[in-house]
Phi, psi and omega in degrees: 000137188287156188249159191303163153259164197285128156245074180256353167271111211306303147000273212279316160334295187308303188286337145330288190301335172303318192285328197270320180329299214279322194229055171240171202120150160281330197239016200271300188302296195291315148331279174278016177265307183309300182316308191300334209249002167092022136307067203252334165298167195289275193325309192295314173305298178309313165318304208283355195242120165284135145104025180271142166272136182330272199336308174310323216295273191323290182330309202287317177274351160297294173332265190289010154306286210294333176261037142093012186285312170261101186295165145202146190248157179226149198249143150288037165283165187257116322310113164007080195280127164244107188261151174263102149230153206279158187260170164329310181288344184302336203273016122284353150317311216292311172328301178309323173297326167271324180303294216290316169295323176300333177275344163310294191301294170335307175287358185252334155271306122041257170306322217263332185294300183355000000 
């Protein structure tokens, strides 16, 4: 059996919790995967994710606006357009985004072998 890795250096600890900050959560990864998938208006992203609340919707993209995963734009047309698009630093969600399915699938045969 593989062993946890060591966090006894204070460092790679901080840097963990920064990595869980920016993509912990229920809904930060199902965004931006949405975003990704071409999904770029508010409503359209709010549609592709079930059970999200406006009000999560809006935090979550502030949030990752601020940690640079995301860009937005506001177009000044009649009615206001507001777009979402992933930025250069996003496509590092994508390794993470696959590790994270991958790891869903195991763990979901797994409970079910129980």
């Amino acid at each position: 059996m593989k062993r946890c890795p060591p966090l006894g250096d204070p460092a790679a600890l901080r840097a963990l919790q920064d990595a869980l900050y920016v993509v912990g959560g229920k809904w930060k990864l199902p965004i931006v995967q949405s975003i990704c998938n071409g999904n770029h208006r508010f409503r359209d992203i709010e549609r592709s994710i079930p059970g999200i609340t406006t009000r999560m919707l809006s935090k979550e993209l502030k949030e990752l606006e601020m940690n640079g995963i995301i860009s937005r734009t506001v177009h000044a047309d009649i009615p206001v357009t507001v777009l979402y698009e992933p930025t250069d630093y996003s496509k590092v969600y994508g390794p993470i985004i696959m590790a994270m399915i991958e790891f869903g699938l195991v763990h979901q045969q797994k409970m079910k072998a129980r």
